[in-house]
C-alpha positions in Angstrom: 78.4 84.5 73.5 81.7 86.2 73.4 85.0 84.3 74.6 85.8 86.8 77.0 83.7 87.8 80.5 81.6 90.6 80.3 82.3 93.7 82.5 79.6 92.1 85.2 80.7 89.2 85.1 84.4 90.1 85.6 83.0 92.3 88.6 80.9 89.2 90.4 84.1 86.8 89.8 86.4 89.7 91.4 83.5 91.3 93.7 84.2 94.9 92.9 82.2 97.3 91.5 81.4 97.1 87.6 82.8 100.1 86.4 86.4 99.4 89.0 89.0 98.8 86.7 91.6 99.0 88.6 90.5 96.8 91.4 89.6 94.1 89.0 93.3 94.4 87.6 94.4 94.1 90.8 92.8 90.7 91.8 93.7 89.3 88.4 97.3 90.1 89.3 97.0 88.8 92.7 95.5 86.0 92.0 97.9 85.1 88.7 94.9 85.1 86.5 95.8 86.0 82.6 94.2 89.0 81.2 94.8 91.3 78.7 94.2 95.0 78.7 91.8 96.2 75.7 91.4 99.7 74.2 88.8 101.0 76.7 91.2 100.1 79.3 89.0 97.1 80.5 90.8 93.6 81.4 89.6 90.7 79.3 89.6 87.4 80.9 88.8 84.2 78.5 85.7 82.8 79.5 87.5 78.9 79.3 90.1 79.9 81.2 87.7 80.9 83.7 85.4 78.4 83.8 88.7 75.9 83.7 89.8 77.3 86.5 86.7 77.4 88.5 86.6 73.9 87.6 89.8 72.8 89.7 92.0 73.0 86.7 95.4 73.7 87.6 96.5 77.4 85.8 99.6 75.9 84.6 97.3 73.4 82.2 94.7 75.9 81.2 97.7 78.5 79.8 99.1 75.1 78.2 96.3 74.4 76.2 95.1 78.2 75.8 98.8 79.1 74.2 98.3 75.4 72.2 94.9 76.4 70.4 96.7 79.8 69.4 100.0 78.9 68.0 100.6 77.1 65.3 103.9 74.3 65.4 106.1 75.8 63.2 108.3 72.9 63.8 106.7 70.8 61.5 107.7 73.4 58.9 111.3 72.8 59.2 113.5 70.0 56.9 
């Protein structure tokens, strides 16, 4: 399973039409959710943020740990 929603499950979450790009972009912008934009265009959603946030997570501690898991601390490099 990939770590992003697929293109009908991004639709049911929003409740637009599959192939309506630019309504899902739209309700991921209104409604602060972080997405990316890929090649084809589509918005890519991580599948644990969503299912955090569905959860009653708060957004601010589901981007915490999402930007945690991705960036190394550098700081520990330093003398």
């Amino acid at each position: 399973m990939s770590q992003y929603l697929t293109r009908d499950e991004l639709s049911e979450l929003v409740g637009c039409q599959p192939r309506s790009l630019g309504c899902m972009k739209r309700w991921l912008e209104r409604n602060k959710w972080p997405f990316e934009i890929n090649i084809a265009g589509f918005p890519q959603v991580s599948r644990q943020y969503r299912d955090a946030r569905m959860n009653g997570a708060s957004p601010r501690t589901v981007a915490r740990v999402a930007d945690e898991e991705q960036e190394p601390d550098f700081a520990a490099l330093e003398t």
